[in-house]
FIGU-353971 format. One record per residue (C-alpha): x, y, z. Coordinates in steps of 0.02 Angstrom, whole numbers, always signed. Layout:
N
<node c1="X" c2="Y" c3="Z"/>
...
% end
This chain:
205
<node c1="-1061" c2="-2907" c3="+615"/>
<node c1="-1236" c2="-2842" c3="+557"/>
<node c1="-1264" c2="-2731" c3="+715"/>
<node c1="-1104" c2="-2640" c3="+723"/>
<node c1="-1108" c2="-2570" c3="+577"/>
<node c1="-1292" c2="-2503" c3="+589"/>
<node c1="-1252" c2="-2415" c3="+764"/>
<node c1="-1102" c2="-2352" c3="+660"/>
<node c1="-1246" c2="-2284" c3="+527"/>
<node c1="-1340" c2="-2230" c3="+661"/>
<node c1="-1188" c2="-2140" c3="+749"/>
<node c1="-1172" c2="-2053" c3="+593"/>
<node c1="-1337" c2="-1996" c3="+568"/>
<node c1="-1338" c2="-1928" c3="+729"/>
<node c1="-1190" c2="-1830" c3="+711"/>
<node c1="-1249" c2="-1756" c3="+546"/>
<node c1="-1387" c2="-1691" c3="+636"/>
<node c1="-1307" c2="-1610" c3="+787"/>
<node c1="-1193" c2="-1538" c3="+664"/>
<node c1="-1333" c2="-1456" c3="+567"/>
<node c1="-1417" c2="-1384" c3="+747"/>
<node c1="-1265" c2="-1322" c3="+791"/>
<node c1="-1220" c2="-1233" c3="+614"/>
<node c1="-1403" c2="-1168" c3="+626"/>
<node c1="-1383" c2="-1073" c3="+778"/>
<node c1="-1201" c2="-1014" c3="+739"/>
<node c1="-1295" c2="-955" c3="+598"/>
<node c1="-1410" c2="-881" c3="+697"/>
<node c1="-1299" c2="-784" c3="+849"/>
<node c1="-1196" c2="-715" c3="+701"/>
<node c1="-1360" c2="-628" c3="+622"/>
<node c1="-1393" c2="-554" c3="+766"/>
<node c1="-1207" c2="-472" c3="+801"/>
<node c1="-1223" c2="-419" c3="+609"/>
<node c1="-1365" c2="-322" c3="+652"/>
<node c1="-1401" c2="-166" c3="+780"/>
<node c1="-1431" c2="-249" c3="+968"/>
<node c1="-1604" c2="-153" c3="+991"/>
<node c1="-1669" c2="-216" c3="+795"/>
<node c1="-1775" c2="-374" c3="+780"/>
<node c1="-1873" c2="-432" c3="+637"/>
<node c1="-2046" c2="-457" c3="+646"/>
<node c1="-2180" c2="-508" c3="+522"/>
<node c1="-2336" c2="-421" c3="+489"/>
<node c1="-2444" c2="-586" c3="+572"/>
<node c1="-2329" c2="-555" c3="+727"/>
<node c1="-2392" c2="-373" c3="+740"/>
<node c1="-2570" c2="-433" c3="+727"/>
<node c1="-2572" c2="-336" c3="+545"/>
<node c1="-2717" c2="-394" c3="+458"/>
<node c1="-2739" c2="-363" c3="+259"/>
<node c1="-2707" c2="-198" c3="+206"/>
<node c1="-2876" c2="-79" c3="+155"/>
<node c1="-2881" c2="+75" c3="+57"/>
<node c1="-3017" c2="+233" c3="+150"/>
<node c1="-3082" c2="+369" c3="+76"/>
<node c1="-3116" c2="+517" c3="+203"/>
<node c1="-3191" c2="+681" c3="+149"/>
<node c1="-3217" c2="+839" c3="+256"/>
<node c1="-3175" c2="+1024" c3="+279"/>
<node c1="-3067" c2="+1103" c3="+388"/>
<node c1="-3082" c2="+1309" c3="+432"/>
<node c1="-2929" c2="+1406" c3="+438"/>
<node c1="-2994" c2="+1544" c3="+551"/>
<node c1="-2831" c2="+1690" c3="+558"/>
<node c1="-2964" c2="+1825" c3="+619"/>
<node c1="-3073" c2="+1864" c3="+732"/>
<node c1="-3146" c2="+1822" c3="+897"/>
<node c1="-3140" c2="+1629" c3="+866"/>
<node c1="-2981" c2="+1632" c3="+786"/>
<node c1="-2893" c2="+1446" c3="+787"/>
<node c1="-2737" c2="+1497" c3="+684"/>
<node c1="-2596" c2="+1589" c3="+770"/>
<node c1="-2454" c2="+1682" c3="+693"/>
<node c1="-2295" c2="+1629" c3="+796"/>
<node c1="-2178" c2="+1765" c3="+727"/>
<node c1="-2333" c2="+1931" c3="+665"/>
<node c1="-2230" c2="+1987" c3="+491"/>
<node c1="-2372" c2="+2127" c3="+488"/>
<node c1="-2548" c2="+2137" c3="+379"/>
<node c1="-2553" c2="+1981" c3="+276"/>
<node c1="-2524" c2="+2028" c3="+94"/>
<node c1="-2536" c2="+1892" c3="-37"/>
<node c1="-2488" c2="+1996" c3="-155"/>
<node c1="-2314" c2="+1991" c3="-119"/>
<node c1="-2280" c2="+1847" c3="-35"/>
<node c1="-2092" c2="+1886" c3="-8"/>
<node c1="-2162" c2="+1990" c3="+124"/>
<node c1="-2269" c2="+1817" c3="+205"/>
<node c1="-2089" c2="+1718" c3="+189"/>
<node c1="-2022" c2="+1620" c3="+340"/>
<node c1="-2206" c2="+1661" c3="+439"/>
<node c1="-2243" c2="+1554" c3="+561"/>
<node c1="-2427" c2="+1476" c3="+588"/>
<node c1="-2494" c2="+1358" c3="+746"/>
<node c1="-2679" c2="+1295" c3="+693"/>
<node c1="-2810" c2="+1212" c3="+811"/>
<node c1="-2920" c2="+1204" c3="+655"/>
<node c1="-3109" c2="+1130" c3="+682"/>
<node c1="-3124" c2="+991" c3="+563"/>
<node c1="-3321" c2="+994" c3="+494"/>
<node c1="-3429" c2="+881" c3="+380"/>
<node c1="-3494" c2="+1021" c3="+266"/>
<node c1="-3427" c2="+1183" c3="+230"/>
<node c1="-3523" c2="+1266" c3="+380"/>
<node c1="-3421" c2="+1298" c3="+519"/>
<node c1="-3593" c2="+1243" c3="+641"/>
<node c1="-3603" c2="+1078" c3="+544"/>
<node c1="-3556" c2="+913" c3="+609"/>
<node c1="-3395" c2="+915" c3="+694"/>
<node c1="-3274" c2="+784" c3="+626"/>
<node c1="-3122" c2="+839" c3="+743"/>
<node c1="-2992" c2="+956" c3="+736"/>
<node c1="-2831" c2="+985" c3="+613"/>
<node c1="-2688" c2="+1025" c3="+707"/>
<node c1="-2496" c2="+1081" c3="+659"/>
<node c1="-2385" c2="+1189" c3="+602"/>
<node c1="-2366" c2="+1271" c3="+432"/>
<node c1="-2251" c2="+1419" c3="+359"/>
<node c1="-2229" c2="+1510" c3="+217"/>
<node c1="-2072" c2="+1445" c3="+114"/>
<node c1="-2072" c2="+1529" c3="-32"/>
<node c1="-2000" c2="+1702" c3="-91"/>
<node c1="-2086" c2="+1717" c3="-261"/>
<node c1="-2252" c2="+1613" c3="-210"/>
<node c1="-2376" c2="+1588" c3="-73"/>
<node c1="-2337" c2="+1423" c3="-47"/>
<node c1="-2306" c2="+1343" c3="+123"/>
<node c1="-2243" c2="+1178" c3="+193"/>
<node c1="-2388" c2="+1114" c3="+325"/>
<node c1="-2359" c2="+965" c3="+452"/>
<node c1="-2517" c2="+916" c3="+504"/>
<node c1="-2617" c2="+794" c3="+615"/>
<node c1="-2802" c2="+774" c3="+572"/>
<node c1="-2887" c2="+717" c3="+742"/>
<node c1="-3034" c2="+631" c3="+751"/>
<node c1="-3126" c2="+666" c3="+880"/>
<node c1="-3306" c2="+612" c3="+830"/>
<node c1="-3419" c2="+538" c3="+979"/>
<node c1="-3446" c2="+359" c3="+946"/>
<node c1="-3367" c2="+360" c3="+790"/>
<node c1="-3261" c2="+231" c3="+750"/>
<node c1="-3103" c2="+351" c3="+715"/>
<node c1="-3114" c2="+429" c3="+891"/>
<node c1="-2947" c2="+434" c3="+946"/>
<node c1="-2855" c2="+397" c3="+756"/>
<node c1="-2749" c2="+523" c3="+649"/>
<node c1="-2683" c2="+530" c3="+501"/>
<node c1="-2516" c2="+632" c3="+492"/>
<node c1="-2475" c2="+752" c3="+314"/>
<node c1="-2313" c2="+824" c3="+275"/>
<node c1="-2287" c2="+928" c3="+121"/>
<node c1="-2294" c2="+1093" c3="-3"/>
<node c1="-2455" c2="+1169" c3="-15"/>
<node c1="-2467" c2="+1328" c3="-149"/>
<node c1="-2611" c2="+1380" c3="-52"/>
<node c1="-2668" c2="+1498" c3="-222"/>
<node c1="-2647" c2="+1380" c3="-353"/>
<node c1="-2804" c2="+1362" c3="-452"/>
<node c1="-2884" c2="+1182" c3="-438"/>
<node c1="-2819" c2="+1045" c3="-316"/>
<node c1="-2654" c2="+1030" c3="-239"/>
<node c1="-2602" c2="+858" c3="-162"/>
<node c1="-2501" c2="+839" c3="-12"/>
<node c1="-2430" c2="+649" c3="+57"/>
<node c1="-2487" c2="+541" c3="+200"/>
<node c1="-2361" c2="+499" c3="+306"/>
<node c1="-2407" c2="+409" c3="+464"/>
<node c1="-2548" c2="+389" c3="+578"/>
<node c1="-2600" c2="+305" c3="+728"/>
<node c1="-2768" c2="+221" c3="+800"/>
<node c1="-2871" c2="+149" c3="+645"/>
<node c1="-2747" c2="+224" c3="+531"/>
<node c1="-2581" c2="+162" c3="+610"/>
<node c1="-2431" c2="+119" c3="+492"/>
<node c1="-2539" c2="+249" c3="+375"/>
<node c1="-2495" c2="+312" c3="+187"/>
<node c1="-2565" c2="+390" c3="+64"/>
<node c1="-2607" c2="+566" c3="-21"/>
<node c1="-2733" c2="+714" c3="+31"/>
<node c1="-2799" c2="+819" c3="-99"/>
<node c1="-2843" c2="+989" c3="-30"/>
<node c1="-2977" c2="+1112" c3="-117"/>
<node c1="-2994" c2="+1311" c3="-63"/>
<node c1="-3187" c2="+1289" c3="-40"/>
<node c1="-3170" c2="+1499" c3="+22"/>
<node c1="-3044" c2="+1634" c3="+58"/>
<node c1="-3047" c2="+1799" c3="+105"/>
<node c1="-2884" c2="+1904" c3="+42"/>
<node c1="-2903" c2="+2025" c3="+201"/>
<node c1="-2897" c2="+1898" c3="+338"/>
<node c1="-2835" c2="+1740" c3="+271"/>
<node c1="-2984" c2="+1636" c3="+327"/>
<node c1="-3008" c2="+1496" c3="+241"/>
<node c1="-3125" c2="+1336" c3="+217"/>
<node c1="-3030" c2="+1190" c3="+117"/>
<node c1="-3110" c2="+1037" c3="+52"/>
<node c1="-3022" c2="+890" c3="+98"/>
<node c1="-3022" c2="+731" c3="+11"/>
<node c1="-2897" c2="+579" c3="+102"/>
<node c1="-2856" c2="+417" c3="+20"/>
<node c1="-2758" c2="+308" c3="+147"/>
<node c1="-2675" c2="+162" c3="+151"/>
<node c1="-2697" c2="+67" c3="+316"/>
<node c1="-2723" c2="-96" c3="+419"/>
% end
């Protein structure tokens, strides 16, 4: 009478187990209609995301609005720039294809290139709101080919440093954040050139 009744513990075993496997993957199928057909979760180890470093980049960039080598181009000309009254600069457009240097020079080591759009967005300040993608374009550099994406306000006039957020990148700096202080290094009132110091901290894997 021994062995019947230990298939019979066996037997139940068994189906305690199936029961399980199948609860698990009921549990499973009704995730997956819970959530959006095109979403899956993924961990960082899947995505081949090692630990995550901090980089400090510093550089200039050269906001060149005038003359023959001019890399900034007003998209909608509101007239002579006048930061005097920068009601008159509002809701100006700038493109930029601005050359991104190690020193303040403009023949020093090229870094790469900042490139964007930025506007003026205030009636009462020359402030402007500035998307843009530093390139880096250095030969043999390990960055060639990375960028590091900033979106924000920038009161271009305000004494000291302003600070601006990272908010994506790709290359070396992909799944990127972090904060840019910017510096006017020089300006010119009549032309709106400008050199601006720029100091990056970014997040990145």
């Amino acid at each position: 009478m021994a062995k019947p009744k230990m298939l019979l513990k066996q037997y139940s075993l068994f189906s305690v187990l199936i029961t399980l496997f199948l609860f698990a993957i009921l549990l499973s199928e009704a995730r997956l209609m819970s959530s959006h057909p095109f979403s899956t979760e993924l961990s960082a180890k899947a995505m081949a995301l090692k630990n995550e470093k901090l980089t400090h980049l510093h550089f200039y960039y050269h906001n060149l609005l005038a003359g023959p080598n001019a890399t900034a181009l007003p998209l909608n000309p509101k007239g002579p720039l006048d930061y005097s009254h920068p009601a008159r600069l509002f809701g100006g457009l700038i493109m930029a294809d601005n050359p991104l240097t190690l020193d303040p020079e403009l023949d020093s080591t090229a870094v790469g290139r900042v490139q964007g759009l930025y506007g003026v967005a205030s009636r009462t300040d020359a402030a402007l709101v500035e998307l843009f993608n530093f390139v880096f374009t250095a030969h043999g550099g390990e960055y060639r080919g990375s960028t590091v994406t900033v979106l924000g306000r920038n009161p271009i006039l305000a004494a000291g440093t302003r600070e601006m957020p990272v908010v994506a990148g790709t290359g070396v700096f992909g799944f990127a954040r972090g904060k840019v202080h910017l510096k006017t290094h020089s300006f010119n009132e009549t032309t709106g050139n400008a050199v601006v110091e720029c100091d990056i901290y970014v997040f990145h894997y």
